[in-house]
C-alpha positions, 0 to 999 in steps of 0.5 A, a space after each residue: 168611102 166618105 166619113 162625117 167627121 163633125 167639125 167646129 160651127 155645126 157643119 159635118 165635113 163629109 170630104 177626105 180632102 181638106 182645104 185652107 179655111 177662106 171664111 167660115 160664118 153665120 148668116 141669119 136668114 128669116 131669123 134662122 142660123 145658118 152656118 157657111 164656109 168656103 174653103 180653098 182646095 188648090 188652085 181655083 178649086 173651091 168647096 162651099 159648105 152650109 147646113 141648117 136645123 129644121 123642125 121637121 123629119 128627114 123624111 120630110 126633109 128627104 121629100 124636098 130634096 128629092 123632088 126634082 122637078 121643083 127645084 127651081 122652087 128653093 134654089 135661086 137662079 135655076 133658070 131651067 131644071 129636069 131630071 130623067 131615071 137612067 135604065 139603071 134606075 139612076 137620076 140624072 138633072 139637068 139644070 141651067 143656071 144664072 151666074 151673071 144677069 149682066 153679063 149675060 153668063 148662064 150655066 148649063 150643067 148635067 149632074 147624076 144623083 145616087 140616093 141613100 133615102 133621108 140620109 144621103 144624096 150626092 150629086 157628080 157633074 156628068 156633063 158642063 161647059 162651065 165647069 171642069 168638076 162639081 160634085 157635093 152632097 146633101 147630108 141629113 142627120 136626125 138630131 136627139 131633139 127631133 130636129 133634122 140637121 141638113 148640111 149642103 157642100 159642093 166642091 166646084 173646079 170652074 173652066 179657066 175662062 170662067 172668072 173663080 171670084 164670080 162663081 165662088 161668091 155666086 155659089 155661097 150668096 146662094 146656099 143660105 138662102 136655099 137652104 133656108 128655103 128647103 127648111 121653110 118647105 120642109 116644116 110646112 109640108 111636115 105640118 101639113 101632113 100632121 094635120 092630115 094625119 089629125 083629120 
């Protein structure tokens, strides 16, 4: 089992394996904090963590993360992007990704979703060329205030021929940025239907 362990700069490592702390951060999107760390687990394997405060719900929260089918709406570079109910009533998504414009380098990756509805969503690479292992989660967590605090973390193995500094600085240029767009679409849903509920 995964145990949250609550750890310095706001993030709840939810991994049994530690790794060697690279950078650990905080980013300012849109006037919003938004805590980042990038570990080394060995190799060239990397676990890039972030996670955010939002005003608004985990349900609200929830209602974002799982709506699949608009998951290029919040996380940059997703090219392409569908999922599918398996007969055992998981989710799988299959999205394709931009790693590099330039270089014309795109990433095509199958992931299936187990669900723990407004607390949990982890993701596990089923399929991918590119990647040898991705795996990670989205954790939410209500807080005492009535905020919700979501922490994103992904653990990724790249294949050797994909350059490591690429895919690693990729990845954590992307997690604030999606994060604060989850957290953007979060309040103005849970706004929305607050004023749907005052009507």
């Amino acid at each position: 089992g995964r145990d949250a362990v609550v750890v310095k700069g706001g993030l709840d490592e939810l991994s049994s394996r530690t790794g060697t702390l690279l950078i650990e951060e905080v980013k300012s999107i849109d006037g919003v904090d938004v805590f980042i760390r990038l570990e080394g687990l060995g190799g060239s394997r990397r676990r890039i963590s972030g996670g955010l405060h939002i005003e608004a719900p985990p349900r609200a929260v929830w209602d974002v993360l799982t709506n699949y089918s608009a998951l290029s709406e919040y996380i940059p570079n997703i090219a392409e992007s569908g999922s599918r109910v398996q007969p055992d009533g998981r989710v799988r998504i299959e999205q394709v990704g931009v790693i590099s414009q330039s270089l014309n380098l795109r990433t095509r990756i199958v992931l299936e979703v187990t669900e723990e509805p407004c607390r949990l969503l982890t993701f596990t690479k089923v399929e991918s060329r590119e990647f040898i292992e991705f795996e990670g989660t989205y954790a939410i967590a209500e807080r005492q205030d009535g905020r919700t605090f979501l922490q994103y973390s992904v653990d990724a193995l790249p294949h050797p021929l994909l350059p490591v500094f690429l895919v690693q600085s990729k990845i954590q240029q992307e997690v604030p940025p999606m994060l604060a767009a989850v957290r953007a679409i979060a309040i103005r849903r849970h706004r929305d239907q607050l004023a749907r509920d005052a009507a």
